[in-house]
C-alpha positions, 0 to 999 in steps of 0.5 A: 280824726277818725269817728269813734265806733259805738260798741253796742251796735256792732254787737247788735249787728253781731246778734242778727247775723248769728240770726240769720245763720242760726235760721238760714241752719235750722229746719223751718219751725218754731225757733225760725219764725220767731228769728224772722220777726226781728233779724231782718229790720234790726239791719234795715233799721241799723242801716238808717241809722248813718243817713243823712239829707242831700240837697237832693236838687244837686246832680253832685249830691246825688254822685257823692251818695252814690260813691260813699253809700252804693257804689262798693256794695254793688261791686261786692254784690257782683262779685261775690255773686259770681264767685258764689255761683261759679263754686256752686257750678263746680262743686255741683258740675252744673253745666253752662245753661245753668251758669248763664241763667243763675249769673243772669239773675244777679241783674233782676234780684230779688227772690230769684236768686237762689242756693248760695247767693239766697241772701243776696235779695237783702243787698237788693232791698238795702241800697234801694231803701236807703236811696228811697229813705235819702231822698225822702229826708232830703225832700221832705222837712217834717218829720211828722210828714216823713213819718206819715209817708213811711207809715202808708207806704207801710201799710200799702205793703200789707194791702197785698199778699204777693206779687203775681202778676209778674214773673221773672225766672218761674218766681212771682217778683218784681225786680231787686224785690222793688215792692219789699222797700214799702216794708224795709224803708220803714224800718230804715227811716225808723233807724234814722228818727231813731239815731238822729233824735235822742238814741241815748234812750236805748242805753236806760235800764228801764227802757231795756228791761221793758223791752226785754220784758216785753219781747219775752212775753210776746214769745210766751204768748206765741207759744201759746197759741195767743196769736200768730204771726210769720214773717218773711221779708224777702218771700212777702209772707205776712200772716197774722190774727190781728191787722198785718200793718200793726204787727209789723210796726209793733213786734219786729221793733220791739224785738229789734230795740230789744236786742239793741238794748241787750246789745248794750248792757253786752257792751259792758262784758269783758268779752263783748269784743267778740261780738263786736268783731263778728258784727264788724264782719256783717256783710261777708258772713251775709254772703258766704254763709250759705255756701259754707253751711251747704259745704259743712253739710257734704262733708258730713257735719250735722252738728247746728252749732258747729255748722253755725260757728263755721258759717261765721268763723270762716268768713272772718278768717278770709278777711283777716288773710285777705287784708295783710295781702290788700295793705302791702299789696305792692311788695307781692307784686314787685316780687 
């Protein structure tokens, strides 16, 4: 039997896709940075939510994880990759030295891939923490020890602000931004305390008003200049008036089980469908929104809210054509 899919969390899902639309269309400034607290570790923490311990000494385990969990998002990861960067050669007549270096940085990652394939870095970081989070539960059985490595790894991640003594492409990064996971793999284990002790919390009208009450006035308080905090995942810029380690396991949370929460009282709406379709299409929007908010841009659409309803729309379109074609694939080709 097929597992019932848990409404809310597509919606949640469909929230910080929006996000990630919204501040990838905006100019930098007040609205961006606030998207950047939370939009980026609500998928990590999403993303913990499905793990599950391995018998980690068992080379059989290891094959299976990597079939079920990694295997398709790599093959997508280069192949959107190169489509991406082939488009943007042709609609820019870039010429083959280009070509050869951009398709070359889908093997290093991280902060060197640029233009359409900038959120690439996500898939990167994603598969990397959740291989670093499955071999921590499958290793080790406390959680409280779990909770205290994820915790100084955290923490480790803060103690520095970039990496410069490595450069790949011009950039200051390590491969497959391999440092971010300090950061991500927190909140991805987060989402696996969380899913895997008592998540019906989340679905409470007071854990939800207080966490809506208090992600508001977190955002009155930055307003007014009470204190500063900007975070980029992928770039490692973390700057705050308080100590950077409390920042980033108190604010990103909170706002992420925020939107959680409103993600389940959206659930409850007649319309909630169609948040729950756009977060069902998460990963396509990640890959081709950038392109097609740069493609909106040439053909003379400034409009934000248009572009960002393109940018979202669209990808969901080419999934729906593309599945009639993938399901009865073998009447096309016996024709």
């Amino acid at each position: 039997m097929r597992k019932k899919r848990i409404e809310w969390i597509d919606i949640a899902k469909a929230y910080g896709i929006i996000a990630v639309v919204i501040g990838h269309a905006l100019a930098s400034g007040t609205t961006t940075h606030i998207i950047y607290w939370w939009h980026m570790p609500l998928f990590f923490i999403i993303g913990g939510f499905f793990l599950k311990p391995i018998d980690a000494k068992k080379l059989i385990e290891w094959k299976r994880f990597f079939n079920k969990r990694l295997y398709r998002d790599l093959l997508i990861y280069f192949m959107a990759g190169i489509g991406l960067i082939l488009l943007y050669s042709i609609l820019y007549n870039k010429d083959w030295q280009y070509l050869v270096n951009h398709l070359s940085r889908l093997i290093v990652g991280g902060r060197t891939l640029n233009l359409y394939t900038s959120t690439f870095w996500f898939i990167n970081v994603y598969l990397l923490s959740i291989c670093a989070v499955t071999l921590l539960i499958s290793t080790v059985k406390s959680r409280w020890i779990q909770l205290g490595i994820v915790s100084a790894a955290l923490f480790a991640g803060t103690c520095y602000d970039k990496i410069d003594w490595m450069h790949l492409y011009s950039f200051e990064t390590m491969p497959w931004n391999v440092d971010i996971v300090l950061i991500a793999a927190f909140f991805t284990y987060i989402g696996y305390l969380f899913f895997h002790t008592h998540y019906q919390w989340i679905e409470k009208p007071v854990p939800i008003a207080s966490l809506l009450v208090l992600s508001g006035t977190l955002v009155v308080l930055y307003l007014n200049n009470s204190f500063d905090f900007q975070f980029s995942l992928k770039s490692h810029e973390i700057q705050s008036s308080l100590p950077k380690v409390v920042m980033l396991a108190t604010i990103p949370l909170i706002f992420s089980f925020g939107v959680m929460g409103l993600s389940y009282l959206t659930s409850h709406l007649e319309s909630s469908f169609i948040l729950a379709t756009i977060g069902q299409h998460t990963m396509i929007i990640m890959y081709l929104h950038n392109a097609l908010l740069d493609i909106t841009s040439m053909a003379g659409i400034e409009n934000v809210a248009t572009k960002v309803i393109i940018a979202i729309i669209v990808p969901m379109l080419i999934t729906l054509v593309k599945r009639p074609v993938t399901r009865n694939r073998s009447l096309y080709l016996d024709s």
